[in-house]
C-alpha angles and dihedrals in degrees: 000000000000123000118262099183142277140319105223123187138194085199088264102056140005146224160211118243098180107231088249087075094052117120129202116315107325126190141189126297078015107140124227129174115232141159115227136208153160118273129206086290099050089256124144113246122179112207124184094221111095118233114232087242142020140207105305097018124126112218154157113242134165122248113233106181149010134215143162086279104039158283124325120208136206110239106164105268138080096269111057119224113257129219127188135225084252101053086052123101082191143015103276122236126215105251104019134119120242137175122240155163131229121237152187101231109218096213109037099026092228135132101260133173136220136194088205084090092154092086096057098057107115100233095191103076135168091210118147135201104265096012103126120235137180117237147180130227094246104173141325124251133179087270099052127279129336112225144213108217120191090345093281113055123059120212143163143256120199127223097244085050090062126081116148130052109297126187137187108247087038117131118207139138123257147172126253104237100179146359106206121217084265100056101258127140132221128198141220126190090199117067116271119227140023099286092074084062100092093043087055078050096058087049090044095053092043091059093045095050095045081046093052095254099308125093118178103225113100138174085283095051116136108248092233087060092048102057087035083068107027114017096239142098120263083239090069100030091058093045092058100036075068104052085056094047088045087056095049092245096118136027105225127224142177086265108356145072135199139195109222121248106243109194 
């Protein structure tokens, strides 16, 4: 009979791992990482290949098919992720990137999504002003973008906060500028504080010494100019150009810098 796979245990139940996800020679006792799920008959199979998201997790996905229930995503592995009709905000396109969050479905005990992702936001945090987080572009409003941070907590960033290209689905770290009397948070990109100052310093000089001494961005820079150079506000580039100033290291213009010839 020919081999269909592998019987794994966690020493209380075991499980399935298809012969297609076998790798080299493998013995008993032997351990293997797997991720484990129900298939289309409620059964438990382990597969080797990691899934782009978990239980818990908030995440952009593709849809790959429709059908008279719902929306099935691609989620990295063999069985696509299911939501229903009744998990969708709106009615979900093939092809199209949505934002979701992974889920323990009561009734079927699968792993479901839901684009309904604002119920599943933690509203208690421990969040403080300058701690740094990673988010992710979760949507645009009219004030700028809603964030993920750190997978639990939403927050905001503003419009005026914002200077390069940002994108819903994009991961990046960022600062919390500010937690609001009613508990909300909003978010920077750029650091938060004056003891960033000295790290903006370090990007400014280097500039200046691979420019010969010269950089043209000045106290009138656009700010656009400015995070284009250099990756941070005008707020904190001009707050650190004088600090240099204020040290003697640079001569300041309307759109131009310069390091200071010591002799």
């Amino acid at each position: 009979m020919a081999m269909i796979g592998l019987y794994l245990t966690d020493g209380e139940s075991d499980v399935l791992l298809p012969k297609k996800y076998v790798k080299g020679n493998p013995k008993v006792d032997d351990v293997i990482t797997v991720f484990v799920y129900l298939d289309n008959d409620n059964r438990a199979i382990a597969t080797t290949l990691q899934p782009f998201a978990s239980v818990g997790d908030f995440v952009f996905l593709t849809v790959k098919d429709v059908n008279t229930h719902g929306a099935f995503m691609d989620w990295g592995i063999a069985k696509d992720i299911f939501v229903p009709y009744a998990e969708q905000r709106e009615d979900m396109e093939i092809g199209k990137q949505y934002l979701v969050h992974l889920f323990i479905d009561d009734h079927s005990e699968r792993i479901t999504a839901t684009t309904k992702w604002g119920s599943y936001i933690e509203k208690e945090h421990d969040l403080e002003v300058d701690d740094e987080v990673q988010i992710l572009i979760a949507e645009k409003t009219d004030l700028g973008y809603k964030v993920i941070i750190e997978n639990k907590f939403e927050g905001l960033i503003f419009n005026n906060e914002i200077f390069g290209d940002v994108r819903p689905g994009d991961i990046s770290r960022a600062y919390i500028k500010n937690i609001r009397f009613d508990g909300k948070v909003d978010v920077s990109l750029q650091p938060i504080g004056y003891h960033h100052i000295e790290d903006n310093k370090l990007v400014i000089l280097h500039h200046l010494k691979i420019n010969n001494g010269t950089l043209d961005l000045g106290d009138k820079s656009p700010a656009e100019s400015i995070y284009t150079k250099l990756k941070m506000s005008k707020k904190n580039f001009k707050r650190t150009i004088g600090g240099l100033y204020k040290d003697r290291i640079i001569t300041v213009g309307d759109f131009e810098i310069k390091l200071i010839a010591i002799d």
